[in-house]
C-alpha positions as CSV (number, residue, x, y, z in Angstrom):
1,X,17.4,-24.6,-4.5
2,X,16.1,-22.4,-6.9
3,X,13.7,-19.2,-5.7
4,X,11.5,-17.5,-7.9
5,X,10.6,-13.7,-6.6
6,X,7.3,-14.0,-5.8
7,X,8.4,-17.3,-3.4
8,X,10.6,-14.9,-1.6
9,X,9.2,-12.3,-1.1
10,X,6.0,-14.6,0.5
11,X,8.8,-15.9,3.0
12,X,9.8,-12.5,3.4
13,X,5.7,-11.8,4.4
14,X,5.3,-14.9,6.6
15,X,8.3,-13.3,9.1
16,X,6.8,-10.0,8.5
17,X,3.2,-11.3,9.5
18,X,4.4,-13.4,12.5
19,X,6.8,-10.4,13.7
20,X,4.3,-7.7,12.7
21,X,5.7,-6.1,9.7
22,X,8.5,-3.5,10.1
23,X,8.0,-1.4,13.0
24,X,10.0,1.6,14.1
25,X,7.8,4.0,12.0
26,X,8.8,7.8,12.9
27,X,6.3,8.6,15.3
28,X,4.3,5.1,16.0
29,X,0.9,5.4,17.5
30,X,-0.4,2.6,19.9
31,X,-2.6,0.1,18.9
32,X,-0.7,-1.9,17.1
33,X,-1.4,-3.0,13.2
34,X,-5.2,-4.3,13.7
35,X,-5.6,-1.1,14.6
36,X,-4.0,0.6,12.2
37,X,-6.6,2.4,10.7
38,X,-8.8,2.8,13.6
39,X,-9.7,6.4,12.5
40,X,-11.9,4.7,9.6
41,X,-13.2,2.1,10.6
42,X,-14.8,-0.6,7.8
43,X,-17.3,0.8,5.3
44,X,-16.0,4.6,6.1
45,X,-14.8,7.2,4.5
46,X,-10.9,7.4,4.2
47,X,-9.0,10.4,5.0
48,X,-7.8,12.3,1.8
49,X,-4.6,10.9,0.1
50,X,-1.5,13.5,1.3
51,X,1.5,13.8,0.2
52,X,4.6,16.8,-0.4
53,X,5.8,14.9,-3.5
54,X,4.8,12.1,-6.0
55,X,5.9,9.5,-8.7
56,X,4.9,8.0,-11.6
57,X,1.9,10.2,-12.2
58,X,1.4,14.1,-13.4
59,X,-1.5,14.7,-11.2
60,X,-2.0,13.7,-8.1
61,X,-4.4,11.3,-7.1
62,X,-7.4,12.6,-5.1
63,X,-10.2,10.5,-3.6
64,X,-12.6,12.2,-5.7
65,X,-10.6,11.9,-8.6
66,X,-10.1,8.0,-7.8
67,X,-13.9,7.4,-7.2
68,X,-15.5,4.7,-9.6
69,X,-12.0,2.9,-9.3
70,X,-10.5,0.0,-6.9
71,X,-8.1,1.6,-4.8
72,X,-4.9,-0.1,-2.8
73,X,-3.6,2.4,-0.4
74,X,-0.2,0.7,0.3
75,X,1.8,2.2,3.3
76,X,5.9,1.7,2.9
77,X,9.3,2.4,3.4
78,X,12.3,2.2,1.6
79,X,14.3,0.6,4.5
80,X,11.6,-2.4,5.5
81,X,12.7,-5.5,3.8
82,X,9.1,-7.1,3.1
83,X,7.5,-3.9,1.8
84,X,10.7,-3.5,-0.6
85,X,10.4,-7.4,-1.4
86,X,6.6,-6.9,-2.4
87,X,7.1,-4.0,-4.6
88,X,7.2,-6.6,-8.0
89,X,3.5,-8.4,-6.1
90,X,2.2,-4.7,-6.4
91,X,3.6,-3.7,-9.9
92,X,2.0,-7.5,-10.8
93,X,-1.6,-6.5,-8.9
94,X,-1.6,-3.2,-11.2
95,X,-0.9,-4.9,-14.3
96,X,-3.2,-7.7,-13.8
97,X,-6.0,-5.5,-12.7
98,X,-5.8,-2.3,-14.1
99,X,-8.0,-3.0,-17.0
100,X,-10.8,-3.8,-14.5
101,X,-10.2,-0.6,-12.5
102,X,-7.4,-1.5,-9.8
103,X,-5.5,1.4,-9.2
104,X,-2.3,1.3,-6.7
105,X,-1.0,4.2,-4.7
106,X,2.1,4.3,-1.9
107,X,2.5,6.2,0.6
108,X,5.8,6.7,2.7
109,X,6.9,9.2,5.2
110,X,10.1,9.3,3.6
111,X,11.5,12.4,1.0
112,X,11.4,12.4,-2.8
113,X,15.1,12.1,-2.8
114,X,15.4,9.1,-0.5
115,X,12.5,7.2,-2.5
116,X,14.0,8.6,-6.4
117,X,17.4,7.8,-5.1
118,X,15.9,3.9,-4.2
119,X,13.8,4.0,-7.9
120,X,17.8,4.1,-8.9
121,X,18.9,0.9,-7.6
122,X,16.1,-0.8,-7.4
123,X,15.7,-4.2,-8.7
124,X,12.4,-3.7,-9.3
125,X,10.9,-0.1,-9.9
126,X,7.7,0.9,-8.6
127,X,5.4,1.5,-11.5
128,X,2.5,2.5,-9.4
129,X,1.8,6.1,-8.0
130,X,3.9,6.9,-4.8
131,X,3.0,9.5,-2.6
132,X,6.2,10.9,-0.3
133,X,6.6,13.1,2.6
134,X,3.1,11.5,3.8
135,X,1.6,11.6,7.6
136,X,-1.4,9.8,6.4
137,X,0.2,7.1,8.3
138,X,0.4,8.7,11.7
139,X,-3.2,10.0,11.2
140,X,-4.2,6.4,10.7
141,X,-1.6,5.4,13.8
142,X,-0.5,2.5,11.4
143,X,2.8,1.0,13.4
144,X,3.7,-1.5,11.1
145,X,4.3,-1.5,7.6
146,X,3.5,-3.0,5.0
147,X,0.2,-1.9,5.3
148,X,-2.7,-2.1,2.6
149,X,-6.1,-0.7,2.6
150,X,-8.5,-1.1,-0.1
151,X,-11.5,1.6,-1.2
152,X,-14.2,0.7,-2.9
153,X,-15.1,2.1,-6.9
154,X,-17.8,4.0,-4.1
155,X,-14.7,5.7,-1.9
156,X,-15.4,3.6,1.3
157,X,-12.9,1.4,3.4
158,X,-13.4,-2.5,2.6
159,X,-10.2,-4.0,3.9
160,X,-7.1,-3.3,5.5
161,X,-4.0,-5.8,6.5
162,X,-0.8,-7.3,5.2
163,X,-0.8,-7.3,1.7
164,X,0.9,-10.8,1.5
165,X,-2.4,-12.2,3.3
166,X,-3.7,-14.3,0.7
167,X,-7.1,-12.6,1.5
168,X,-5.4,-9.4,0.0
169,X,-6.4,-10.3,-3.9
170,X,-9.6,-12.3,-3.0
171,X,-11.0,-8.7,-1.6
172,X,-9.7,-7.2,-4.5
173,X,-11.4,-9.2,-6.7
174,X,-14.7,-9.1,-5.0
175,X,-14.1,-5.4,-5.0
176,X,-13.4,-5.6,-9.3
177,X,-16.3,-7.2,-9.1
178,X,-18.6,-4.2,-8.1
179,X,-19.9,-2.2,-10.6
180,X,-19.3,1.2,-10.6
């Protein structure tokens, strides 16, 4: 049986989403993944992107600097199987969308050399922004990763779940959709 990536990493998703995503993030907060971002809640303002180190960009991303743009906030690790296996959906989302404003940026907890040392061996390289050495994640008490939250071209919170959910690209395209 033949297995084309984007088929596997969706089987990959559908354990994740009926497990709950990898858990064992360094300090988890409770509430569990609905809640994940219960500090910004729909419609709000999300915290400022934060990270010590970052890749594939030469300035780092800002929430004012991203405003009039479609933001996915993707929250990661380089150990958790279905956030590894959906790197190539993300690298795909960026591509596709790009022209119409998407812009991606990752966020792990993890160090530059963990996450360059991954970039390495890789099958697929992240060509998105990633942010390392982030807490946004504990701030938002996310427990579960993957994690996705999209901002509006406007800076506020539309969505936030499992970026295999097919709902994942519908909001994106209603966000795309938006004019600036």
């Amino acid at each position: 049986m033949r297995f084309t990536r984007m088929s596997v990493w969706m089987a990959l998703s559908i354990l994740a989403l009926s497990v709950g995503g990898c858990d064992g993030l360094q300090n988890p907060q409770p509430g569990g993944k609905r809640a994940a971002a219960s500090a910004t809640a729909s419609g709000g303002e999300p915290l400022e992107l934060a990270a010590a180190d970052w890749l594939n960009t030469e300035i780092p991303p800002t929430r004012s600097s991203l405003r009039g743009q479609v933001v996915v906030v993707e929250f990661w690790a380089t150990w958790c199987g279905p956030c590894v296996a959906g790197i190539p959906h993300l690298n795909d989302m960026q591509t596709k969308y790009r022209d119409r404003g998407l812009r991606v940026v990752s966020l792990t907890n993890e160090p530059l050399a963990v996450v360059e040392a991954f970039q390495k061996t890789a099958r697929s390289r992240i060509e998105y922004t990633v942010g390392t050495g982030s807490d946004l994640s504990d701030k938002y008490g996310i427990d579960a990763i993957p994690h996705a939250m999209l901002i509006s071209r406007g800076g506020k919170l539309l969505w936030q779940g499992h970026p295999a959910e097919p709902e994942f690209e519908e909001q994106i395209e209603r966000a795309l959709e938006e004019k600036p």
